[in-house]
C-alpha positions as CSV (number, residue, x, y, z in Angstrom):
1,X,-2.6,-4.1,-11.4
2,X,-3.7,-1.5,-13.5
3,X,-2.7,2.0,-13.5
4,X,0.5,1.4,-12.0
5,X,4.3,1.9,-13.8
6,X,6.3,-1.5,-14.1
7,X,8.1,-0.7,-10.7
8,X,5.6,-0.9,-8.9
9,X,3.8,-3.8,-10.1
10,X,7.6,-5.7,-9.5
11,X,7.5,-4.4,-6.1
12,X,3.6,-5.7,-5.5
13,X,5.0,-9.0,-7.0
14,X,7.6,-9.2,-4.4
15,X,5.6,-8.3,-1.5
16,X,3.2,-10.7,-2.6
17,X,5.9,-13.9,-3.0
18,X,7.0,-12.5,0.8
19,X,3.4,-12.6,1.9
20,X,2.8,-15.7,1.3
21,X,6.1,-17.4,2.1
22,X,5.6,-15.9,5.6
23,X,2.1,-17.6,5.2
24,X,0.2,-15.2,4.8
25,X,-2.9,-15.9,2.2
26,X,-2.7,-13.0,-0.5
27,X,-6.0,-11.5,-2.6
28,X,-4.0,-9.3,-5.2
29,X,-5.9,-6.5,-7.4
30,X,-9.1,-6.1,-4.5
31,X,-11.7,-3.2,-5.3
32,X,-13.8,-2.2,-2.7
33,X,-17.0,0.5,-3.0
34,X,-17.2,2.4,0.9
35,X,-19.4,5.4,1.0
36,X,-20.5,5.2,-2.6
37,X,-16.7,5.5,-3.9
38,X,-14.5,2.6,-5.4
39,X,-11.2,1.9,-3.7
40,X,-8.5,-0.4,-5.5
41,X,-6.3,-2.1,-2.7
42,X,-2.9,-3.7,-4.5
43,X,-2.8,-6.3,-2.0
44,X,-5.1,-7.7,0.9
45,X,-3.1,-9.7,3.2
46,X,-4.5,-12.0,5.6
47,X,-3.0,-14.5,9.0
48,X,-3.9,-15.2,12.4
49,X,-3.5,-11.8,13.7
50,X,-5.8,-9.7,11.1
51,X,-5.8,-8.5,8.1
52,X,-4.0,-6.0,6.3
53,X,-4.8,-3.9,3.4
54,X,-1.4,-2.8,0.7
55,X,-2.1,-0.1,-1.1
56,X,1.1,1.2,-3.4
57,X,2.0,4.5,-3.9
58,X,4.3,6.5,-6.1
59,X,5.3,9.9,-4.6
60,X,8.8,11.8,-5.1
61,X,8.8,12.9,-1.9
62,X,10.4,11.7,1.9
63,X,7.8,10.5,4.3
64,X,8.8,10.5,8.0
65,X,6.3,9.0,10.9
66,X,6.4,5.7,12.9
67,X,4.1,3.7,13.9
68,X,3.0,5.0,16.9
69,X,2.3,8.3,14.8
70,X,-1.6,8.9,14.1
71,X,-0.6,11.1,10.6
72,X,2.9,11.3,8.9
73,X,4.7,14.1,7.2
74,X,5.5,13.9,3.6
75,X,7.4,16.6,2.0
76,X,8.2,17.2,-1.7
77,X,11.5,17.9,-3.3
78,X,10.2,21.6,-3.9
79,X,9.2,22.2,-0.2
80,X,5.3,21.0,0.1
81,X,4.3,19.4,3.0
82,X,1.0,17.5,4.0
83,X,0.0,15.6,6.8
């Protein structure tokens, strides 16, 4: 888990331990190269129904969206938006 602040490697750590009490076999600290540029994913997470791909991030900011949403807002404290 490198690169990341101890928060969020506690918070990896726990979603990991919930993973895989759920049952869910966990591949922690996965690098991946797509389109000739590496990708570190936190957490791969994979059960009967597919697999799912963690990727932890630390942003100051309110994110709003649901899951039926194709892009989400996130907006700073200072006002900056992006999709």
């Amino acid at each position: 888990m490198n690169n990341l602040n101890s928060k969020s490697q506690l918070l990896i750590g726990e979603i990991k331990e919930k993973l895989e009490a759920e049952g869910y076999k966990v591949i922690p600290n996965f690098t991946m190269t797509s389109r000739g540029k590496k990708h570190s994913i936190n957490l791969i997470a994979i059960n009967r129904k597919g697999v799912y791909l963690v990727k932890v991030k630390n942003l100051n900011a309110v994110l709003t969206g649901d899951y039926k949403d194709k892009l989400w807002q996130c907006e700073y404290e200072d006002g900056r938006t992006f999709d």
